[in-house]
Backbone bond lengths (Angstrom), bond angles and torsions (degrees), N, CA, C in turn:
res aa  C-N    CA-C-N  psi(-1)  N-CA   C-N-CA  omega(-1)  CA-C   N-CA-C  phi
1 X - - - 1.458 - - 1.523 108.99 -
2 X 1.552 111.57 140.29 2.054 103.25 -173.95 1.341 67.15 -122.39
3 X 1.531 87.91 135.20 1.715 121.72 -177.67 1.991 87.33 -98.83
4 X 1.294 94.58 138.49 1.575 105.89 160.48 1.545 126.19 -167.45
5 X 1.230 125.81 167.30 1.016 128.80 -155.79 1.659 116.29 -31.62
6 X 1.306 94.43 -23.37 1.731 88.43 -172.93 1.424 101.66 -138.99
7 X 1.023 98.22 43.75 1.904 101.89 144.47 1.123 122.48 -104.86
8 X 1.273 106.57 138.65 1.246 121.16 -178.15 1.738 127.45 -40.35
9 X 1.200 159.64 120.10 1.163 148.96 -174.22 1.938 107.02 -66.11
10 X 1.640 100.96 -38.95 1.612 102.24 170.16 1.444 107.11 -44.72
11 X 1.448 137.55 -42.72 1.667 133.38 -139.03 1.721 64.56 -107.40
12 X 1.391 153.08 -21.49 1.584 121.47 179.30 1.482 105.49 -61.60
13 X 1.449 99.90 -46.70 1.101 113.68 -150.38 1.817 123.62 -71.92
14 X 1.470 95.47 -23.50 1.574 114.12 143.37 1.119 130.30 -84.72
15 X 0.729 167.14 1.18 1.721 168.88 13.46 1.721 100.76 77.31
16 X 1.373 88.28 -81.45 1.947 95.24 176.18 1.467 126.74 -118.27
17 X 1.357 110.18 25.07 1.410 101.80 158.53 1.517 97.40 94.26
18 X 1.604 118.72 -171.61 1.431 116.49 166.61 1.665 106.37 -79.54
19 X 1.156 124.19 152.67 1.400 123.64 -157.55 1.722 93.26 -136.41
20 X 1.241 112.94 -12.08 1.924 127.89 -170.17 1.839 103.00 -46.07
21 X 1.690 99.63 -24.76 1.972 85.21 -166.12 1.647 99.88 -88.62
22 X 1.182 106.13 -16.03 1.737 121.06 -171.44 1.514 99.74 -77.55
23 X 1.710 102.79 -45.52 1.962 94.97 -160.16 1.908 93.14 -84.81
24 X 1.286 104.73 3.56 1.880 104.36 175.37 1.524 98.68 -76.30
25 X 1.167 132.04 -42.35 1.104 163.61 -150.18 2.068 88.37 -64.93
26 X 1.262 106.81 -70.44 1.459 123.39 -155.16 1.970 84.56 -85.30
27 X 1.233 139.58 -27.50 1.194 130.13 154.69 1.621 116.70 127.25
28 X 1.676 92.97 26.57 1.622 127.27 173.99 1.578 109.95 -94.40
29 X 2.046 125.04 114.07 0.947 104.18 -160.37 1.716 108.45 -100.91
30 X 1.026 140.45 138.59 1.202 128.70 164.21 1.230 148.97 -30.25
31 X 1.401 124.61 123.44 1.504 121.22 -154.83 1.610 111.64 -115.02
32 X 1.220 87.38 111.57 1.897 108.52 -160.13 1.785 107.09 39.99
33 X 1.621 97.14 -165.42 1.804 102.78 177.85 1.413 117.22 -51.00
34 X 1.351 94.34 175.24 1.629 96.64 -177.35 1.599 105.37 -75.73
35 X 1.640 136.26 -14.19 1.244 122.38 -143.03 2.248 79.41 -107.56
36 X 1.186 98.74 -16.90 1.557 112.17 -167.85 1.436 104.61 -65.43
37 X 2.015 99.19 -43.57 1.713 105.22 -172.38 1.464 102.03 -85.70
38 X 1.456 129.44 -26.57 1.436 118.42 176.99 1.607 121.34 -80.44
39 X 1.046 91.95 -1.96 2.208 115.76 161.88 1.804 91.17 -76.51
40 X 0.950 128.84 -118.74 1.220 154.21 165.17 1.849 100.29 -4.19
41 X 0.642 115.57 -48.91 1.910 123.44 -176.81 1.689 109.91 -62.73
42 X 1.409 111.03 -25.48 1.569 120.32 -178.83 1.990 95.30 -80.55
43 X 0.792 149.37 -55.97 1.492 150.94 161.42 1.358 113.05 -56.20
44 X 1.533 121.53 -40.97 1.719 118.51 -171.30 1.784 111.51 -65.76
45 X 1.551 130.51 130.48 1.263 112.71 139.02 1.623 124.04 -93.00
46 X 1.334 88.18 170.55 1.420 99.47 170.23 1.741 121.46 -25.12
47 X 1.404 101.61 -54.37 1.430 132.34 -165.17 1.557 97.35 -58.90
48 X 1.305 112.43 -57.07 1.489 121.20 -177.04 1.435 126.02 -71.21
49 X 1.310 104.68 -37.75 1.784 145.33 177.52 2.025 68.78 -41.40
50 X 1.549 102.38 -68.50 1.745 99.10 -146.59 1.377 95.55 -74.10
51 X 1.035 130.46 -42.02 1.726 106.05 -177.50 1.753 119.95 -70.40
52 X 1.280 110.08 -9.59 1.330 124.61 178.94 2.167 90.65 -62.28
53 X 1.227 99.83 -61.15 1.508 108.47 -173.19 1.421 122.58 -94.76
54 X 1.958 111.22 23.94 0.833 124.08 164.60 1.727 122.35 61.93
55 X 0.311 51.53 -0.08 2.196 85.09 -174.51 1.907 87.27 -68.01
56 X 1.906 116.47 134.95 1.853 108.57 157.38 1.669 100.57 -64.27
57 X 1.308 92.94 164.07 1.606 114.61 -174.01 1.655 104.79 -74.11
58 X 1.430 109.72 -18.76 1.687 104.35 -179.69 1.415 102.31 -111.85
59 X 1.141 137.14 3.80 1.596 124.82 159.54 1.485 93.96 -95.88
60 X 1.518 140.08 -21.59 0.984 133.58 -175.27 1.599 113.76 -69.62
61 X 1.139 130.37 -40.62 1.369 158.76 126.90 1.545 103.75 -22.17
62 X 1.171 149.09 -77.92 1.593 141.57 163.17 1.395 102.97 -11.75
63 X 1.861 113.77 -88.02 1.005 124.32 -174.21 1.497 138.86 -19.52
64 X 1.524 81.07 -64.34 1.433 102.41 158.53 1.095 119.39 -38.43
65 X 1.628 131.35 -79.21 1.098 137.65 170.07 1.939 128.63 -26.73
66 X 1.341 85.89 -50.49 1.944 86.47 -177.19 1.801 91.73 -78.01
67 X 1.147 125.73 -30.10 1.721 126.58 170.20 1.504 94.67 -18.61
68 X 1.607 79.04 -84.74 2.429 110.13 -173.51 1.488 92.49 -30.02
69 X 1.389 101.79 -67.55 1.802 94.76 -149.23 1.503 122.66 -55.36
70 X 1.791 103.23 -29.81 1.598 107.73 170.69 0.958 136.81 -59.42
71 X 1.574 98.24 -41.55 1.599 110.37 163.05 1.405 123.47 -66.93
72 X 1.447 102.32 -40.67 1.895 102.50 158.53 1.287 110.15 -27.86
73 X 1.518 117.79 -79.27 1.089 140.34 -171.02 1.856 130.80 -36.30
74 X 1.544 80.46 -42.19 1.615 115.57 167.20 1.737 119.29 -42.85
75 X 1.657 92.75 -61.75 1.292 110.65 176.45 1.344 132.40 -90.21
76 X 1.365 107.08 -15.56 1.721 105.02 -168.91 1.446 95.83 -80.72
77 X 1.537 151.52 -15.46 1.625 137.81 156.26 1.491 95.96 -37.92
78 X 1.611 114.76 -63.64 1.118 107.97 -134.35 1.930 99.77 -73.89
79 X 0.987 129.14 -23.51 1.721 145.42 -168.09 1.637 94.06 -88.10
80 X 1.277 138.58 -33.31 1.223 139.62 178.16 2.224 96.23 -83.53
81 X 0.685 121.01 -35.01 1.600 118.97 167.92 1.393 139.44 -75.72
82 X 1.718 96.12 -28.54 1.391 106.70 154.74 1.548 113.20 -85.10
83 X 1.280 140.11 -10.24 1.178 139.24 159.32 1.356 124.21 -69.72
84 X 1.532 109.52 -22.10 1.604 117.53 164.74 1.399 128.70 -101.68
């Protein structure tokens, strides 16, 4: 999935799950519960997502990105083990 300014944060958030402990991680803080941000995430883009958290729109976009990939990273052991 290429995340960009105007994708939706809902389609991140299906895609990869909640990603909130990862983007704490890079120094993005979480915005209320998880059931609060997947309310709010169906209307939010990317674009807004970053001015919401004050964050530029192209480091906001970084973040994001190493977010995905960790969690990529996270899971593909476990999907490569159930395949064996």
């Amino acid at each position: 999935m290429k995340i960009t300014k105007n994708t939706k944060v809902a389609d991140i958030l299906k895609e990869y799950g909640d990603i909130a402990d990862v983007m704490e991680v890079f120094g993005i803080k979480r915005v209320g519960r998880y059931s609060i941000r997947a309310l709010a995430a169906k209307a939010v883009t990317v674009e807004w997502a970053a001015r919401i958290h004050r964050v530029p729109l192209d480091e906001f976009l970084e973040i994001l990105e190493k977010a995905v990939s960790s969690t990529k990273e996270k899971t593909q052991p476990n999907q490569a083990a159930k395949k064996g």
